[in-house]
C-alpha positions in Angstrom: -5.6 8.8 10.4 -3.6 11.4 9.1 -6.8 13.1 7.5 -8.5 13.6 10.6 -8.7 17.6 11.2 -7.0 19.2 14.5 -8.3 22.5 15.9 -6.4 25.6 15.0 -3.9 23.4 12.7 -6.1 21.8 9.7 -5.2 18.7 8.2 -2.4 16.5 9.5 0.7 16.7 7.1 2.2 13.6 5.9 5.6 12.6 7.2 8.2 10.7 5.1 11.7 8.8 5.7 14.1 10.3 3.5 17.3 8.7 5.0 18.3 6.3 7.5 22.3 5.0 7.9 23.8 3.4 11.3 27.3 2.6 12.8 28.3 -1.1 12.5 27.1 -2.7 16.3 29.9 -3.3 18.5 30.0 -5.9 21.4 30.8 -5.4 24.5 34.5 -3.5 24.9 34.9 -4.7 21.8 36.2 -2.5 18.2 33.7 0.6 19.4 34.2 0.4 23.1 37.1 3.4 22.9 35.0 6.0 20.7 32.8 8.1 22.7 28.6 7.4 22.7 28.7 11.1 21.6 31.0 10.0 18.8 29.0 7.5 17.6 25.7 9.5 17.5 27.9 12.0 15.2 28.8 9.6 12.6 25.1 8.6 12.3 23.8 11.9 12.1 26.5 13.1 9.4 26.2 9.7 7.5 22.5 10.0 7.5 22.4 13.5 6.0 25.9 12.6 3.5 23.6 9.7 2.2 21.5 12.4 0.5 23.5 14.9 0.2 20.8 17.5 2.9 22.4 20.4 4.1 22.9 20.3 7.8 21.4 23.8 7.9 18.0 23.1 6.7 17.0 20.8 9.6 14.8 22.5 12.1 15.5 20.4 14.9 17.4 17.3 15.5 16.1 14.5 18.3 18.1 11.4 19.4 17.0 8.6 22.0 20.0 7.9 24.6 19.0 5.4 27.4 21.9 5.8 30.1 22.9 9.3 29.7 25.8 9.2 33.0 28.8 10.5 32.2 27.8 12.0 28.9 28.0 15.6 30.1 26.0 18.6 29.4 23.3 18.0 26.7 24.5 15.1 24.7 22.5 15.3 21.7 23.9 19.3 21.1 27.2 17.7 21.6 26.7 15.0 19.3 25.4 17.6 16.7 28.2 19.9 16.4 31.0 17.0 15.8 28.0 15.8 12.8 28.8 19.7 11.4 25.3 20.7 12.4 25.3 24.3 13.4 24.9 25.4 16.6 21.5 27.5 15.6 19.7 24.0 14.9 17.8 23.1 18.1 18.5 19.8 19.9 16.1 17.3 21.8 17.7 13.9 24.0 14.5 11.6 24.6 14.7 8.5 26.8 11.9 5.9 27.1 14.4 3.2 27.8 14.8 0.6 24.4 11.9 2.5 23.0 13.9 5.8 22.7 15.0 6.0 19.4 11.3 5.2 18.0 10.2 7.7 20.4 12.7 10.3 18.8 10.6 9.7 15.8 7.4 10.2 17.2 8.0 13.4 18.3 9.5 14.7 15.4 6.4 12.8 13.0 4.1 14.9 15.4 6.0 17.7 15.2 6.1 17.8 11.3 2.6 16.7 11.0 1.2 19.6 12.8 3.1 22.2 10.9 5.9 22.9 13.7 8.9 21.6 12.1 9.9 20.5 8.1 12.4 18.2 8.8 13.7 16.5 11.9 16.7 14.3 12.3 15.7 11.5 14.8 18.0 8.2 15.8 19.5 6.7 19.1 22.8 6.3 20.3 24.4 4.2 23.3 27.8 3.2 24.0 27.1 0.3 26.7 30.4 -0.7 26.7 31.4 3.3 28.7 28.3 3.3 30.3 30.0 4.0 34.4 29.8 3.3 37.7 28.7 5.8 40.2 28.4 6.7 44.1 26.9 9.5 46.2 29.1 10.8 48.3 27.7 14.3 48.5 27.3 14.2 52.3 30.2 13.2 52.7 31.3 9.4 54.2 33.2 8.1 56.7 34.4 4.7 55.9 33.5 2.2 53.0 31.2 3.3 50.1 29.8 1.0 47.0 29.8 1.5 43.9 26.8 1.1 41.4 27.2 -0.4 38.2 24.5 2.2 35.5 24.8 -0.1 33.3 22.8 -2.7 35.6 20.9 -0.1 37.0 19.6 0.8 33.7 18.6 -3.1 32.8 16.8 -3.9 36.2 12.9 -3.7 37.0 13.3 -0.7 39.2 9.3 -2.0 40.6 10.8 -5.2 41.9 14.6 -5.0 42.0 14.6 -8.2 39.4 16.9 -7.8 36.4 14.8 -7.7 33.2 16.2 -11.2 31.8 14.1 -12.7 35.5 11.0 -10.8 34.3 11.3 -12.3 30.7 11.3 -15.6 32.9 8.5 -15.3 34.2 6.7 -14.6 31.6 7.5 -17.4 29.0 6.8 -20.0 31.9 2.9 -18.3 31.7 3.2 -19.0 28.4 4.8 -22.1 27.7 7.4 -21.0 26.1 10.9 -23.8 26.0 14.5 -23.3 26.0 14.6 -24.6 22.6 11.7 -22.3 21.3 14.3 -19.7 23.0 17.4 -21.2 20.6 15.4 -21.5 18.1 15.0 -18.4 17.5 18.1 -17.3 18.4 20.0 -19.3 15.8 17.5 -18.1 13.2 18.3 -14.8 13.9 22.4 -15.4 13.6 21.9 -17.4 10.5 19.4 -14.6 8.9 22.3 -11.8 9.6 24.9 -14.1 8.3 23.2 -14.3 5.1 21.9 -10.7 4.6 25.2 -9.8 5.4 26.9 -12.1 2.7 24.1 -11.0 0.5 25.3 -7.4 1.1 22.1 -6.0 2.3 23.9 -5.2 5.5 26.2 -2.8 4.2 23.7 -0.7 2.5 22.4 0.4 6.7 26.4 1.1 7.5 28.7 4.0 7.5 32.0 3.0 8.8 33.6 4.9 12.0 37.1 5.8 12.5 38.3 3.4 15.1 42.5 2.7 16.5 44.3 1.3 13.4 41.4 1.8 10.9 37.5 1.8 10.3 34.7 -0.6 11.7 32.4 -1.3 9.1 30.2 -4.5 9.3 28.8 -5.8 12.7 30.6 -7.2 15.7 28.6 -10.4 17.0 27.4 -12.1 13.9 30.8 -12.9 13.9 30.5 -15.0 16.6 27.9 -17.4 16.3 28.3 -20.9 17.4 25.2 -23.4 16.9 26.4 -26.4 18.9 28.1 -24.1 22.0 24.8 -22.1 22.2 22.7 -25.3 22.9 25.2 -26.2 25.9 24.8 -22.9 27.6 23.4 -22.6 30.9 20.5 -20.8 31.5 21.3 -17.5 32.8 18.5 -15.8 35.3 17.3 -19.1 36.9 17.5 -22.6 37.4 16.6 -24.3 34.3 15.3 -21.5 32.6 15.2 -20.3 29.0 16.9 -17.7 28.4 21.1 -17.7 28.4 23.5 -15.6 27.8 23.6 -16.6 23.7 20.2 -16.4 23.0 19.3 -13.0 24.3 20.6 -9.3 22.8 24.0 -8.6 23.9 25.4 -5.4 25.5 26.7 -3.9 22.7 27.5 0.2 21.2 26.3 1.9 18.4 23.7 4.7 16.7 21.2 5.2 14.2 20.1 8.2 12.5 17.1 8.9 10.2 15.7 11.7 8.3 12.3 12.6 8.4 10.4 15.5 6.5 6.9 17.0 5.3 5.7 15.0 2.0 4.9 18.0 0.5 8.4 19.9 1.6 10.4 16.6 -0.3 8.8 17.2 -3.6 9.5 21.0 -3.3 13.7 19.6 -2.7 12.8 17.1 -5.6 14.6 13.8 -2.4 13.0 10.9 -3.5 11.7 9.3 0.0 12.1 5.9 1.0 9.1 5.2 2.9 5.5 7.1 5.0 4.9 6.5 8.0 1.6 5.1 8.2 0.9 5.3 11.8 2.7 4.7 15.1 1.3 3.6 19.0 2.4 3.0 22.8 1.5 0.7 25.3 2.0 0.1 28.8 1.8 -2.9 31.1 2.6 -4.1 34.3 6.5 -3.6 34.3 7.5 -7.3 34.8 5.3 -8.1 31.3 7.3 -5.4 29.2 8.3 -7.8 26.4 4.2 -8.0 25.9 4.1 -4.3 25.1 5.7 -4.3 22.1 3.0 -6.4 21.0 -0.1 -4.6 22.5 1.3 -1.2 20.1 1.4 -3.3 17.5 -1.8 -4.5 17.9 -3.1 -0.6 18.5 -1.4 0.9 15.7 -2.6 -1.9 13.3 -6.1 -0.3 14.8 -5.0 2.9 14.1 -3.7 2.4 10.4 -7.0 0.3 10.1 -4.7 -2.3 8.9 -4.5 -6.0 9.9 -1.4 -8.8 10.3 -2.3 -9.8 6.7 -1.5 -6.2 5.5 1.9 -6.3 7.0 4.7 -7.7 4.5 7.6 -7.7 7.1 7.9 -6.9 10.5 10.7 -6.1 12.5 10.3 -6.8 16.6 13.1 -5.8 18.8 14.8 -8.9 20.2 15.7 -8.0 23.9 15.1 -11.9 24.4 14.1 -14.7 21.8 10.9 -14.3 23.0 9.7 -11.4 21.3 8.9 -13.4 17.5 7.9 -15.8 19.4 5.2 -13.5 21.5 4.5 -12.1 17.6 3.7 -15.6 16.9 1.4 -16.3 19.6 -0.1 -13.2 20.5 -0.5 -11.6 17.2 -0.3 -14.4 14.8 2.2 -13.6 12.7 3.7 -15.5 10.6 8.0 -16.6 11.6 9.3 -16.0 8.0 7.8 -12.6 8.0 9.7 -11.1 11.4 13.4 -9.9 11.3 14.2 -11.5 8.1 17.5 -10.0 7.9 18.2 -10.9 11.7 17.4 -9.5 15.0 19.2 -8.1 18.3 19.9 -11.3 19.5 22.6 -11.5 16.7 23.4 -7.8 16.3 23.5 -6.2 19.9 21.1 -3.8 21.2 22.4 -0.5 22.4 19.5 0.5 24.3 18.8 4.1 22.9 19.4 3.3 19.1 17.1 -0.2 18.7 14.4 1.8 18.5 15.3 3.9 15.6 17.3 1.2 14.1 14.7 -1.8 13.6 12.8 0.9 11.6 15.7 1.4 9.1 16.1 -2.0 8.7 12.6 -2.1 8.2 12.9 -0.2 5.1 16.1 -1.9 3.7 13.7 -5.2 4.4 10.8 -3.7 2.1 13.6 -2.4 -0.4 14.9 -5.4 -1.0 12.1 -7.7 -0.9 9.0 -5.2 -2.3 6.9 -5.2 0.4 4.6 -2.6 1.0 3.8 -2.2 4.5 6.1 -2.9 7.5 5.6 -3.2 11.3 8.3 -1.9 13.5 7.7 -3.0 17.2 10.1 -2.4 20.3 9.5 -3.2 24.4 10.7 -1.2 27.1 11.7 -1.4 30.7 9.3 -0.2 33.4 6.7 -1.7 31.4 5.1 -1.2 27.9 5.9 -0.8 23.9 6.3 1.1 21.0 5.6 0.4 17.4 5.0 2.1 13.9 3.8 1.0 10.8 5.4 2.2 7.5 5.2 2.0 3.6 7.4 1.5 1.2 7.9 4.4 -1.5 9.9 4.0 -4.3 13.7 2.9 -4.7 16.1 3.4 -2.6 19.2 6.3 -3.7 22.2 5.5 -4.8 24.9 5.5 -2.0 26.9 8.7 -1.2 30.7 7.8 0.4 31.8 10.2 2.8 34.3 10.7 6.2 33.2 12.7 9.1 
């Protein structure tokens, strides 16, 4: 893929990872609910950059995915970049393509490295669901009573139909026959798979802590919580006798992601050892009440592309917004269970909308670090309908860990 020639440009330019760190997820107002979205995108960005020790003034551009952007102010990702140190001459980019934003973010700055228009981009996501706020138009003025809109449920509802996306996800595991215990199946699998990486300290080696009221957040909020017997009892959340309740879907939850990409051939020059290529990456789109199915129609495609099949992948990573989304890799793709979110998913972690993307691709590479596996397959749905995924390899060891405070 990357071989095929462009007119006026030449041959396509291989793109590496050369760093990837997160914030610890936070649930909803819980230990990250008081520091800023903003905030939050500026610890990733400077822990991402620390981790290797790259000077903030050698990236060309930097390009964060950010879902619900109200009450953020004037160009978020600028602001988020000047508390990460960056300076102000390094151009800034906020993308938004729903939960497919932060991989997005990385699309365009692969494509923009690849070509020959940037070096090295700084992509990620960052969301603070807990500060997310309400709004009203008033602008005309009003006599009487006004309402108030929640974004935050704005921002998780079909805008097609008006049905919130949990009714859509309904809908489509009753086509497919897909049970409430299929549903808490996977959900406990993906608590007990975070509970273990993170006792196996494979966790920590994704985190950089933030400053929080009283000290520092440093390991995830939910997985704390998991409760196997009180997870079967819950009721089902979008509709009578359904399968999907409040436990066994991603929670509302804050937190960002940053990773480093760069020209191959620009890392040797700077002698960074990367951690992983990207192979190749893929959209979809589909009728917006079948979005969970997108994330595994750009799978399928960029398997196509990379002229790669399932066999060829060692782990994947898909983005649980509900249960249903190994279970969809499972029958749609035929994947095999123990090779999808071995380290644990969304539904234990949280999923702030605009850093999943970004995110499920750096645990990706802590996955194929830590087991050896070659090739991975990141894959992420998004509202309105359609996917997002990206196939990477695994290149040599990962560096030693760099301590820093922003």
């Amino acid at each position: 893929w990357y071989q095929r020639r462009v007119h006026g440009i030449g041959r396509m330019r291989r793109v590496v990872i050369v760093a990837a760190k997160r914030t610890p997820i936070g649930k909803s107002m819980g230990v990250l609910s008081e520091v800023p979205a903003q905030k939050l995108a500026s610890i990733a960005m400077a822990g991402t950059l620390n981790s290797i020790k790259f000077p903030a003034k050698d990236l060309d551009e930097v390009i964060f995915g950010n879902v619900i952007s109200a009450g953020l102010g004037q160009h978020p990702v600028k602001q988020a970049a000047l508390g990460a140190k960056i300076p102000e001459t390094v151009n800034c980019m906020l993308v938004n393509r729903i939960c497919g934003s932060g991989l997005i973010s990385m699309i365009v700055g692969a494509q923009s490295i690849m070509t020959g228009y940037r070096n090295t981009v700084l992509c990620g996501g960052f969301e603070s669901m807990s500060r997310v706020p309400h709004s009203v138009y008033i602008r005309k003025g009003m006599t009487g009573h006004s309402k108030l809109n929640d974004e935050l449920i704005e921002g998780l509802t079909d805008a097609a139909s008006g049905d919130i996306m949990g009714l859509c996800t309904e809908r489509v595991a009753k086509r497919l026959n897909i049970t409430r215990e299929d549903m808490d199946n996977i959900a406990i699998r993906s608590y007990e798979n975070s509970i273990k990486a993170k006792k196996d300290k494979h966790l920590e080696k994704e985190i950089v802590e933030v400053p929080i009221k009283g000290g520092v957040s440093k390991e995830d909020e939910e997985i704390l919580k998991f409760d196997k017997e009180k997870m079967k009892k819950l009721k089902s959340a979008f509709m009578q006798n359904g399968t999907i309740t409040a436990a066994n879907a991603s929670k509302i939850s804050d937190g960002a992601q940053g990773i480093l990409l760069m020209a191959e051939d620009v890392a040797k020059e700077r002698n960074i050892t990367p951690l992983a290529r990207i192979v190749a990456f893929e959209e979809a789109s589909t009728a917006p009440g079948d979005f969970t199915i997108g994330a595994i129609h750009a799978a399928q495609k960029c398997l196509k592309k990379a002229d790669l099949t399932v066999k060829d992948i060692c782990y994947n990573e898909l983005n649980e917004a509900f249960s249903i989304l190994p279970i969809l890799g499972q029958k749609l793709m035929g994947l095999e269970l123990d090779r999808i979110n071995v380290f644990g998913g969304a539904v234990a972690l949280g999923h702030p909308l605009g850093m999943s993307g970004a995110r499920i691709v750096g645990r990706l590479i802590n996955v194929l670090h830590a087991k050896g596996g070659k090739y991975g397959l990141a894959g992420i749905c998004n509202g309105g309908g359609g996917g997002t995924a990206m196939i990477i390899e695994r290149l040599q060891q990962r560096p030693q860990p760099i301590d820093f405070h922003l």
